[in-house]
N, C-alpha and C positions, 0 to 999 in steps of 0.2 A: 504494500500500500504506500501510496505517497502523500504528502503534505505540503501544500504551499499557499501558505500563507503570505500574502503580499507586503513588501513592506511599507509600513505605517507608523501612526505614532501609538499605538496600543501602549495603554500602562502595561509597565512588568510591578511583581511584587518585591523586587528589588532594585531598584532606581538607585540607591548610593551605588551597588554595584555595577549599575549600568555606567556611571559617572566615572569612577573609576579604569571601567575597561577599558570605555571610549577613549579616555586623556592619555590612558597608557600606550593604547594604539598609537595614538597620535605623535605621543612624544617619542615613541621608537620607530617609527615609520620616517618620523621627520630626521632624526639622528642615522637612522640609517642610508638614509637618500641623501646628506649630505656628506656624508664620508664616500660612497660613491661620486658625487659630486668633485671630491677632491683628490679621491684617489683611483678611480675609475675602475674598480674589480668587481665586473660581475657576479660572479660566484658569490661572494662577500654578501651582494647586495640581495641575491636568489636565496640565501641560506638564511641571512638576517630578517627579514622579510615573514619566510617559511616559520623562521624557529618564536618571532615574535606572536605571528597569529595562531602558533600551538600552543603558547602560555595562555593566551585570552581564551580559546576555544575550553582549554582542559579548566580552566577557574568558571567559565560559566559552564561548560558539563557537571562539575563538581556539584554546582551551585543550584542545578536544572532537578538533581532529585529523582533520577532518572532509572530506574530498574539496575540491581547491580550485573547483569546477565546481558548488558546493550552495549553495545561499543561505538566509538564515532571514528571512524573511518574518513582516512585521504584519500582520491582517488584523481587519476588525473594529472593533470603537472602538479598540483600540488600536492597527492600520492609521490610524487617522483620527487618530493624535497624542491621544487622551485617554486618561487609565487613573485611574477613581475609585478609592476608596482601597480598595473591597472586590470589584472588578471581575476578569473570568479576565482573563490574556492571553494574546489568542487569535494562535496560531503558525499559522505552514504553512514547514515544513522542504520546501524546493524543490530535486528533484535532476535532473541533466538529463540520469541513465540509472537506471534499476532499480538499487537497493542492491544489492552480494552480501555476502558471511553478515559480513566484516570491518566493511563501513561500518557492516550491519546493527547489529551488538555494537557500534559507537560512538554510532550515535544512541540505542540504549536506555540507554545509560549517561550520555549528554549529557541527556536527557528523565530519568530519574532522579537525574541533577543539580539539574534545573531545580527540582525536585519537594522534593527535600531542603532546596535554600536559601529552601522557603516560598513560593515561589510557587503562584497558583493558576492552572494551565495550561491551557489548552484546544488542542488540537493537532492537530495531518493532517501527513500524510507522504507527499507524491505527486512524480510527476514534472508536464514542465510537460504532457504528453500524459493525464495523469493529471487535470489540474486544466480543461483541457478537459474534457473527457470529464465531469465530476462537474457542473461548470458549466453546461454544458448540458441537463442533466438533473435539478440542481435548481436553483431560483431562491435560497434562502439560500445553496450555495456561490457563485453570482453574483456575490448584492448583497456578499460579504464581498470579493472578491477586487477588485470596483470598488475600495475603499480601500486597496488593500494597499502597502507601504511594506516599502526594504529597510532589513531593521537590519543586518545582515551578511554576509560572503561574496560570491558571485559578482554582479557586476554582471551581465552578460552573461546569466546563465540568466535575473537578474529581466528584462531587459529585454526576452528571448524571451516569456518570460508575457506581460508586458504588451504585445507587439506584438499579439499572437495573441491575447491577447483583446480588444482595442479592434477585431480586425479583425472577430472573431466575433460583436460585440454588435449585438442587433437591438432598438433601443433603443423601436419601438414595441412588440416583445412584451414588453419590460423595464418599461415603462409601463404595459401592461395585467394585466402578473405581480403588480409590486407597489401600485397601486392596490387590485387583487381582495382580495390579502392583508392590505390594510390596511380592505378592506371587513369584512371577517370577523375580526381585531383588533376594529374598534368594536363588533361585534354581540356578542362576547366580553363586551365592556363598556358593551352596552346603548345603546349609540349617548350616552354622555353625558359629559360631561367632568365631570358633577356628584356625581362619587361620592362619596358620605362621606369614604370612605378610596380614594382615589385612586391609582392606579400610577405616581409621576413619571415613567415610559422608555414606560409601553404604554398607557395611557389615553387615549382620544381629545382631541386637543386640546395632548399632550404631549410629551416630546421626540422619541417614534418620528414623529409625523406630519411634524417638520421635519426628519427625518432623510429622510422617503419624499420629500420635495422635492428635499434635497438629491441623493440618488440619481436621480431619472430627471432631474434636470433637467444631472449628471455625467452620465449616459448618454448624452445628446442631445446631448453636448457647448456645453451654452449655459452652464456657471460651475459653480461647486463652493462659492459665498461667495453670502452674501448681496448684497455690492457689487457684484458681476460680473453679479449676475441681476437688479440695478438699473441698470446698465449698459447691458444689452442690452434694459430695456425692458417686463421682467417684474414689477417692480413698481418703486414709486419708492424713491426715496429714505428718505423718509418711512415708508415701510411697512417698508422694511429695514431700519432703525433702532428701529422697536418688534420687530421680528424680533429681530435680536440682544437686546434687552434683557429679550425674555422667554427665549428662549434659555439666557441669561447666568441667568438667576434659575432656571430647573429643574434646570440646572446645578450651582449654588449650594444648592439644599434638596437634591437627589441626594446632593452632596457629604456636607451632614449630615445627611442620613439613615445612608449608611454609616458613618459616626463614630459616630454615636448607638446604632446598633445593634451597632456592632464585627461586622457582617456586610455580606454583597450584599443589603441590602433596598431595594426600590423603591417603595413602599406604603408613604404616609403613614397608617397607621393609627393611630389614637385612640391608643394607649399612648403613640407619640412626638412628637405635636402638638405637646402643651402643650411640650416640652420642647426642640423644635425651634424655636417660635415663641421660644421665651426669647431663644434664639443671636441673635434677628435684633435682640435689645433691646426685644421685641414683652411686652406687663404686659397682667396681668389689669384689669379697668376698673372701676367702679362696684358697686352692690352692690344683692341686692333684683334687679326687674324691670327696669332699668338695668344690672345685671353684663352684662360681656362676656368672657367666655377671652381667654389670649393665642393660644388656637390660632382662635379665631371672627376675629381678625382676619388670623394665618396664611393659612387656608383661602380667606378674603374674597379677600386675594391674588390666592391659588392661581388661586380661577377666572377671575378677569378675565383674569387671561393667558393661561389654556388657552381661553376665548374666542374672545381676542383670534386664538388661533392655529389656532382651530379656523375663526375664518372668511377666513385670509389661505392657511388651508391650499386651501379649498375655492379661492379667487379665482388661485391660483398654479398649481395643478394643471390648472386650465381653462385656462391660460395657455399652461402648456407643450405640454398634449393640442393646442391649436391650431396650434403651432409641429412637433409632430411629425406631425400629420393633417393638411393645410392642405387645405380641401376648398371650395368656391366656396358662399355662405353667400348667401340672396335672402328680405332681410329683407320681411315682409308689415306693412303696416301696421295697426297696431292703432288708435292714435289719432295727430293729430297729436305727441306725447313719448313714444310708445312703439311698437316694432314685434315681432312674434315674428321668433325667430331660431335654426331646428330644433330645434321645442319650447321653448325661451327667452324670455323676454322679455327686449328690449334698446332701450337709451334711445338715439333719435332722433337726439342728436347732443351731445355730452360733455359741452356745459355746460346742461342740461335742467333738472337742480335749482337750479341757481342763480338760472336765468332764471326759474323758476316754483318757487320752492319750495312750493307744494304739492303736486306733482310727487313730496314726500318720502311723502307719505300714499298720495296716490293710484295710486302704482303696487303698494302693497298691496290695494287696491280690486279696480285693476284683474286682479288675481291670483287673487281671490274670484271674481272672475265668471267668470274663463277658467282653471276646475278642471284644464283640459287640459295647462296650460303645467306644464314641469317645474323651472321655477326660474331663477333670472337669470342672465345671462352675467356672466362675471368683469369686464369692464368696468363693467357696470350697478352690479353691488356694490361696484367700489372706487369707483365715483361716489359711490352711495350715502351709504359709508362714510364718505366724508370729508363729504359733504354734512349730516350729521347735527348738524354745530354749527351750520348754520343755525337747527335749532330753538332760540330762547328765549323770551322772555317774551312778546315780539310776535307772535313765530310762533304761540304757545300761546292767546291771546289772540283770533286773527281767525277771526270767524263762520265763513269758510268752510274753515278747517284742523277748527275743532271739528266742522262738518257733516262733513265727511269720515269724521272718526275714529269717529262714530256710523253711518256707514254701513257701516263698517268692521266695528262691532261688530254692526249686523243682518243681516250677511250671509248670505244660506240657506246658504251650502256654503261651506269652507274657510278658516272663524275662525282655528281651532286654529294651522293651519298660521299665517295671517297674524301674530297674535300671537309667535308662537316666532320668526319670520322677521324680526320688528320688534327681538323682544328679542335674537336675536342680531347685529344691526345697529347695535344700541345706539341705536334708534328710540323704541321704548316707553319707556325711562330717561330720556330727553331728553324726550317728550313730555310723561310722569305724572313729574312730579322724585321725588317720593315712591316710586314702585318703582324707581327709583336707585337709592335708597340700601338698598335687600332684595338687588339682584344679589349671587348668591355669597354670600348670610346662613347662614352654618351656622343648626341648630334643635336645642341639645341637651337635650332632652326628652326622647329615649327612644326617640320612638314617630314623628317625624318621620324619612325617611329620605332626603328632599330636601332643597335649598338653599330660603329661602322665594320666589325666583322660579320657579323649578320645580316646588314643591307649589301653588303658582298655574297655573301652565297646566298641570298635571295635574287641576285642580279644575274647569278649565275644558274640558279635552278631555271629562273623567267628563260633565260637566254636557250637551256637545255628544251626547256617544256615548246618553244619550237619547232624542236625537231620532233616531237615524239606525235603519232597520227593521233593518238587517244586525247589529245589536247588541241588536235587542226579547228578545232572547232573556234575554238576562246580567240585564234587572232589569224584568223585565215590567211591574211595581207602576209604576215610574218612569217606562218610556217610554208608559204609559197615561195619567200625570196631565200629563204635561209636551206630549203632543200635544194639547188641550185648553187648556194654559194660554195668554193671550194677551198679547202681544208677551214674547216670552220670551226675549228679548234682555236684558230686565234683568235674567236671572238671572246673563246673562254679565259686567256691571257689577258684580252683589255678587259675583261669583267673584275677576273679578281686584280686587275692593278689601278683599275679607276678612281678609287677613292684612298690605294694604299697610304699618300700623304696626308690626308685628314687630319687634324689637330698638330702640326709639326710648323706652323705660321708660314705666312706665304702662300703665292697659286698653289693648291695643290695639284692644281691638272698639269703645273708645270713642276712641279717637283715630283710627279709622278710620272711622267713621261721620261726624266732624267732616271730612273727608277727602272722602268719596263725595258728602257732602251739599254742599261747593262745586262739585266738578266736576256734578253732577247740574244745581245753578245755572247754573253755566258754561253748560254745554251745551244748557241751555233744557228739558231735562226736562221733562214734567209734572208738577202738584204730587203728585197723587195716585202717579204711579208714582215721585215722589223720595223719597214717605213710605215705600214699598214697598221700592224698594233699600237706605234707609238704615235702617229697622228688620230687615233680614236682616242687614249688616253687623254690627251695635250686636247681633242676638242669636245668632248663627250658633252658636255655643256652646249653647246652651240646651235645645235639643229633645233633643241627645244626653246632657247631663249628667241631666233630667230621665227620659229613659227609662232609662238607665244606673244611673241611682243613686238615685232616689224611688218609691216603692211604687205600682206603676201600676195594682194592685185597690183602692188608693183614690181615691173618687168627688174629694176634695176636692182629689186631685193632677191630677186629668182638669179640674174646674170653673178650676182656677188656672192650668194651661195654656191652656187657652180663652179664660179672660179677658186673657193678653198677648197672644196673636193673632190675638184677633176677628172673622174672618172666614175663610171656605174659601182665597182667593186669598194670604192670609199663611200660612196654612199650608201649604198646598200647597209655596209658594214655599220655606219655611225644611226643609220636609220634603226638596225635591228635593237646596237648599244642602245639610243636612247629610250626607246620601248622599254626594253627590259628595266633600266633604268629607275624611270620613273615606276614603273608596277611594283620597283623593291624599296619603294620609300615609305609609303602606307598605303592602305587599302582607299582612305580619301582621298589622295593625290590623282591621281587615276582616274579619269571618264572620259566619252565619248568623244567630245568635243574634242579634245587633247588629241585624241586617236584619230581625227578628222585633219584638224591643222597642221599633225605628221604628215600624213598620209599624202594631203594634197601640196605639201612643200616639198613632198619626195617626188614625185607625179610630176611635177611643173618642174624641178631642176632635173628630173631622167630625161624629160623633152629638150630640154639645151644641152644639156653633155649630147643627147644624142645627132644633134646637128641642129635645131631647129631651134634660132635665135629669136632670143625674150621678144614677144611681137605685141603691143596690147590693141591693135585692129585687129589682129588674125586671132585670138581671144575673144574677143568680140563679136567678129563673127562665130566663130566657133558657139559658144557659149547663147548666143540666140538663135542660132538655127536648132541648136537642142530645144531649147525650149518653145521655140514655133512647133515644134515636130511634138512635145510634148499635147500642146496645149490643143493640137489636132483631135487627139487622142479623145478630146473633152467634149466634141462638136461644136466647137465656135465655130462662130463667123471667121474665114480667113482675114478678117480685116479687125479682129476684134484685140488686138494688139496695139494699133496703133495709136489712138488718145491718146496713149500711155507712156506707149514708149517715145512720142516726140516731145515729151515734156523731160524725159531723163539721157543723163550726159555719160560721157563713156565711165567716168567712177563708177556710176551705180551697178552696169553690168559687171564690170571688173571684180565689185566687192561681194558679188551674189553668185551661187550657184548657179546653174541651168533650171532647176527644179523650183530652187525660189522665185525667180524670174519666173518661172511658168504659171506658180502658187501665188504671186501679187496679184499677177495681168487677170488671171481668174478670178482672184475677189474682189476686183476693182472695177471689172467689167460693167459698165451701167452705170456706177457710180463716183466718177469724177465731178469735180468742182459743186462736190454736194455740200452744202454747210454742216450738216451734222455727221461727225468722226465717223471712222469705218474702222473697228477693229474686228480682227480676226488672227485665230489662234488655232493650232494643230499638233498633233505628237510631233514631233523633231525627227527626219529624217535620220541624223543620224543614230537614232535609235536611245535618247536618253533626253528625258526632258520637252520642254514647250515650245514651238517659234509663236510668237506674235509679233505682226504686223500691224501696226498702226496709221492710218493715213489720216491727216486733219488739215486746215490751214495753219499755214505755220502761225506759230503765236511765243510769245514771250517764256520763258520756263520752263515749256515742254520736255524737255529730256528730265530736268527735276522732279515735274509734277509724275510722270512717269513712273521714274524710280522711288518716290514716293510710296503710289499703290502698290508695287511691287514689294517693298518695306514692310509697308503694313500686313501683307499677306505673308509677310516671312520668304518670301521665296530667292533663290540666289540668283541674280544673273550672273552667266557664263559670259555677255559676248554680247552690243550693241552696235549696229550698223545705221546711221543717223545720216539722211539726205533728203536735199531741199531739191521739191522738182521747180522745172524753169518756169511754171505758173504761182509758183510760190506756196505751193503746199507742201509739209513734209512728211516723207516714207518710210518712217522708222521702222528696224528689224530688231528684236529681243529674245536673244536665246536665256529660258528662266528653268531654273530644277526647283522641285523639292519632293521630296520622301516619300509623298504619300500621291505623287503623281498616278504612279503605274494603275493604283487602285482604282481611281474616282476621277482619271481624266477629265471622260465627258464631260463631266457636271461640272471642272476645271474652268476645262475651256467653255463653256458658254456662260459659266459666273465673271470669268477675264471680259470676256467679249462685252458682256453687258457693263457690270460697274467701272471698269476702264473707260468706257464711254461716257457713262455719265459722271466720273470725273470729270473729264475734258471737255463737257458741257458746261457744269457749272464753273470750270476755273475758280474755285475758289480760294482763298489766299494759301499761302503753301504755311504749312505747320513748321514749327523750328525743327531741326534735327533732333532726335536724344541719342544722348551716349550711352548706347545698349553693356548691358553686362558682358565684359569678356571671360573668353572661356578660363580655368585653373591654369591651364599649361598656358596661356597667355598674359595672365596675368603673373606670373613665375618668371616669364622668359620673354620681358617686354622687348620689342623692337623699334630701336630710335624712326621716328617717321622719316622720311625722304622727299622728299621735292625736287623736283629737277625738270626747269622749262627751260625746253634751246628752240631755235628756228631748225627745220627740217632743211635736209640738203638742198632741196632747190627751192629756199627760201618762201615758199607759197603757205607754208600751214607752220602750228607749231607742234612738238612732241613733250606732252608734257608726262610724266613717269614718275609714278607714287608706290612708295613702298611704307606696310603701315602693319602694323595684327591686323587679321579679321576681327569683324563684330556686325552683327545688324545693322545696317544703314548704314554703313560707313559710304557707300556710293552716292548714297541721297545725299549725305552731309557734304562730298565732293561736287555734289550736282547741283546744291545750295548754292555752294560759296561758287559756280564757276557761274548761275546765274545772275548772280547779285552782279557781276561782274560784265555781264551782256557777252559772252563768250558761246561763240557757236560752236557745236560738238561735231566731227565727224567721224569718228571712228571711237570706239572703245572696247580696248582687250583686257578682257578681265581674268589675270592668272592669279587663283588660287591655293597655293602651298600647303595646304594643311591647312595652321595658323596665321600663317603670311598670305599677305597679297601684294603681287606686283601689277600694279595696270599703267596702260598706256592709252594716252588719250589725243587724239591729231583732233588742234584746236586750232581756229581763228577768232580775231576779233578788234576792234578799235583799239579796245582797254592799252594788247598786247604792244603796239605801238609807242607806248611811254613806259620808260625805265622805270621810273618810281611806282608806278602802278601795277608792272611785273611783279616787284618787291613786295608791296601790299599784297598780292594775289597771292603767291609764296609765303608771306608768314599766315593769313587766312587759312591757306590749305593746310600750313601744319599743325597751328590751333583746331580746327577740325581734324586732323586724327588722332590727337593725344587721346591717349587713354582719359 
């Protein structure tokens, strides 16, 4: 039976002792937390803590009156002797016969005690028949009771429990229980210990995984310490001394984490990094493209040790599974230094790399080629593992280690894996010194949601997932050029060297290119395909900053592309890079539109390399004979084009598809020079999101009052196309997202269609801007705004370019201030980072003409994006 009584302010019949307990909590709690404070020993603080709320607990047990046959039980962490400062403690009141109504009314008043002097309690109330019975039928009252500890009362009834459960435990199901559980734990959290904001107790790699050790390996009866399961054989010494001391350190951020937060938090989240890193003595570093946080160094930390423990977790648990399965294992040879070993691969005989250290390479190789094997025995990895300082200078140095690692890299099948498998062996770090020192690199951008070892071989999986038919689907374009292109292994070279400079100050696509372009030497590369890797490197950046952000209906931005990559195989190549790219920065960074303005910048520069100079008449035509040919298809009038199109100038076709051009001239048909607005809205060809079309007479604010509505509805724009036809009305294009599109389009777009409209009827005064709440990670990792207005090359328009956080309305607040200012808009690229936005915006207007009114426009625009 259980009891939970809520906590309140219920009298107890002992109130001075209630006074008493309380102030002695408090003044040992407080004396404890600051001697941690000053001397920073967890342990100290986990045991003082523990040992303080067993003195209170056992003085009001005493005091509670309670059957002398009852015992009150630890369970839990704090069964296991630890209690963080913001942690429950978790009870089990053990009787060893059913309450009747007497004892009943003393334990709710002792649990209403517990409750009053502040504690935060977690609690059951069974018998020991009881605690059978719940144990066997779940695996969390189990794993708790494995630790349980008496604080008071009855010996004897605790000591029934724990017969009777040590008799009960089926310590293979207990292994396959909590394994499973810690299967779907990782998957919870993406299988990664790399999360931005990491969970120190449940994230893979973290303290729960050394906890699931410690429990089956208590089950099995093989130790409860890490020394005892060095002892017997399960790991060494060695390994159980980095155990504790990462232990000791999750321990230790846990600690102050709950200080920090004056709650149970376990999620180093961005707000308390910085803050957290300070405790450790941890300072922000340099300044410029050199800064580092004190929490990038924090995190840095963090993950080498959840690493660390993510692969002793794996190498242990194989350990034990062996000692609790013992089952007759008939190793088949693979090669003379390696054999399978039910599904494994396992090294010939303990000292393999030693004796052959390329043995460290090669059995990645041999892992590629035999896709069958499901990964190493725990032997093999802590060979491995220790084997990895063989690699240095020499190692790195001999022909046949570098042939290796190239064969490694043109594997048909099973890179990805080999890669990850290297890095988490701390193989790859040792081999490239230079991606050493990226392991565990926060990237705080915005828009990165990986470590930059991880958005590497996410670049590199995107780039594989390619080639493979069971994925042709997700990017057609991609796996068409890249089946075609040859030896296409060195796209996997620019992948993992693309960001290898990260955090080391300065370009890193230029200090990375210095970088790729040795190892490419090293390794005998061709000269042609070294010029080929190390100009992806040096521009990996480029293709997308140029589709993103340069007017790609001019001819002179298609010829100047062309002419940096000179040929189909460099573009192809930086086209595939940047794809992958961007898909391995987050899952937000990434949409349609992106996948469009690649696409069509790869398209329009294949056309000039392939002979056929930038033309925008031959565009032009091109581009409306589609659309005449389309618009057939609709049975118009063959003349039912024209109204229309002799009111618009070559921009306008230049800036539209074929299909928008065909998509206007049809909504527009009948209704020109009408006084009341004509909008109309549609799913977005490219397959994500809204296009709306707007046609009105032009009128004062329009592009503001515009993104106004669009504000207020929450939705994001992608991408506005702004032109005044030569009758004076204008034909604006609005590419708009948001989330709950896909579902309720229809109803979308005819609530657009209509209240857009009667916006633009009443014109009514435009509302001030608010400054919407920015996101956590943006408020953490603010971004100084930018402003930057120049004349464009041929002097006709200007380029004005804002880098700022995202937040709600920040385009309307743009749109405000570029109103108030009489500035006409034509063009605006809206590129969203994540958290960041960069846009660009081709303006004219009178204002721009006087210097001092530039300046004015320029500190306006910055005041509107501060936070």
């Amino acid at each position: 039976m259980t009891a939970t009584p809520m906590p309140g302010s219920a009298t107890t019949e002992q109130p001075l002792l209630q006074t008493q307990l309380r102030q002695r909590l408090k003044d040992e709690r407080s004396h404890i937390i600051a001697d941690f404070r000053e001397n920073g020993k967890p342990e100290k603080l986990l045991r003082g803590l523990r040992h303080s709320v067993d003195g209170v607990l056992t003085d009001a047990w005493r005091a509670a009156g309670l059957p002398s046959d009852a015992a009150l039980v630890g369970v839990g962490g704090y069964g296991r002797g630890e209690l963080f400062p913001h942690s429950d403690v978790d009870l089990l009141i053990l009787l060893a016969n059913p309450a009747d109504a007497l004892t009943q009314a003393k334990l709710e008043q002792f649990v209403q005690l517990l409750w009053d002097l502040g504690l935060e309690i977690g609690h059951s109330i069974r018998t020991v028949d009881e605690c059978m019975s719940e144990s066997a039928a779940d695996i969390t009252v189990q794993t708790s009771l494995l630790e349980a500890r008496l604080v008071a009362g009855s010996e004897a009834v605790f000591a029934e429990l724990q017969r009777r459960y040590h008799e009960a435990m089926d310590a293979q199901a207990f292994f396959h229980a909590k394994t499973a559980e810690m299967r779907l734990r990782h998957a919870k959290y993406e299988f990664t210990p790399y999360s931005l904001e990491p969970n120190v107790k449940e994230s893979p790699g973290a303290l729960r995984d050394l906890q699931v050790i410690r429990w089956v390996a208590q089950a099995a009866q093989l130790g409860n310490s890490w020394t005892q399961l060095a002892i017997r054989g399960l790991i060494t010494r060695e390994e159980a001394r980095q155990l504790m001391e990462k232990e000791y350190a999750f321990k230790d951020i846990r600690i102050r984490l709950h200080l920090q937060t004056r709650r149970r938090e376990d999620r180093l989240v961005f707000d308390v990094q910085t803050a957290i890193a300070e405790t450790f003595g941890l300072r922000s570093t340099g300044q410029g493209l050199e800064a580092r946080r004190a929490s990038e160094y924090l995190m840095q930390r963090y993950y080498w040790a959840a690493k660390t423990v993510t692969q002793m977790n794996t190498i242990l648990l194989q350990n034990i599974e062996a000692q609790l399965f013992p089952h007759p294992s008939v190793p088949v040879p693979i090669n003379p230094r390696f054999n399978e070993v039910n599904g494994f691969i396992d090294i010939a005989h303990d000292d393999v790399f030693q004796a052959e250290p390329s043995a460290v390479l090669a059995i990645f190789l041999v892992m590629t080629e035999r896709p069958d094997i499901k990964g190493m025995t725990a032997r093999t990895m802590r060979a491995l593992w220790h084997a990895r300082t063989l690699i240095d200078d020499a190692f790195r140095a001999s022909p046949l280690h570098r042939a290796l690692f190239l064969r490694i890299l043109q594997a048909p099948v099973g890179l990805v894996h080999a890669l990850r498998r290297m890095n988490d062996m701390g193989i790859l770090g040792r081999y490239l010194p230079n991606f050493r020192r990226i392991i565990g690199q926060m990237q705080h951008d915005l828009f990165h949601v990986y470590t930059v070892d991880q958005h590497i071989m996410m670049v590199v999986r995107n780039m594989r997932r390619f080639t493979m038919t069971e994925h042709a689907h997700e990017y057609p374009f991609c796996s068409q050029l890249i089946a075609n292109f040859p030896r296409r292994w060195l796209l996997y070279v620019a992948a993992l060297f693309h960001d290898i400079a990260k955090g080391r100050g300065g370009d890193h696509s230029e200090l990375g290119k210095q970088d790729v372009l040795e190892f490419c030497r090293d390794h005998g590369i061709a000269q042609d395909d070294t010029a080929l890797v190390v100009f992806l490197v040096e521009q990996h950046l480029t293709m997308s900053q140029v589709a993103q952000k340069q007017d790609l209906s001019d001819p002179d931005v298609i010829a100047a592309f062309a002419n940096l990559v000179k040929d189909e195989r460099h573009l192809t190549a930086l086209y595939l890079l940047t794809v992958a790219d961007i898909r391995g920065t987050s899952p937000k960074v990434w949409n349609a539109w992106k996948a469009k303005l690649l696409e069509d910048l790869y398209k329009m520069t294949l056309r000039v390399l392939g002979g056929e100079p930038p033309s925008a008449d031959r565009e032009l035509r091109a581009r409306q004979q589609e659309a005449l040919a389309t618009l057939r298809l609709f049975g118009l009038p063959p003349d039912a084009h024209e109204a229309l199109w002799k009111q618009l100038d070559v921009a306008y076709f230049l800036r539209h598809d074929a299909s928008d051009i065909a998509w206007q001239t049809r909504s527009l048909h009948g209704r020109l020079g009408l006084d009341k607005p004509v909008v109309k809205a549609r799913l977005a060809p490219i397959g994500e999101g809204l296009q709306v079309t707007v046609y009105v007479k032009d009128q004062p604010d329009l592009f503001a009052r515009i993104c106004s509505y669009f504000d207020r509805k929450n939705f994001s724009i992608l991408d506005a196309k702004i032109h005044t036809t030569r009758d004076g009305y204008a034909l604006d294009t609005f590419l708009i997202t948001d989330e709950h599109f896909a579902n309720n389009y229809r109803d979308i777009i005819s609530l657009i269609e209509h209240e857009l409209c009667e916006v633009l009827i009443r014109q009514e005064p435009l509302s001030p801007p608010l400054r919407a709440r920015l996101s956590r990670m943006s408020r953490n990792f603010p971004i100084t705004p930018s402003v930057d207005l120049r004349p464009d090359e041929r002097g006709q328009y200007w380029l004005l370019s804002i880098a700022a956080n995202d937040r709600n309305g920040l385009l309307y607040a743009i749109a405000s201030v570029l109103a108030r200012y009489r500035i006409n808009l034509h063009t605006a690229k809206i590129m969203t980072l994540g958290e960041r936005v960069e846009d660009v915006f081709l303006i004219d207007g009178q204002a721009l003409n006087n210097q001092r009114v530039q300046v004015q426009l320029e500190t306006e625009l910055l005041d509107a994006l501060k936070i």
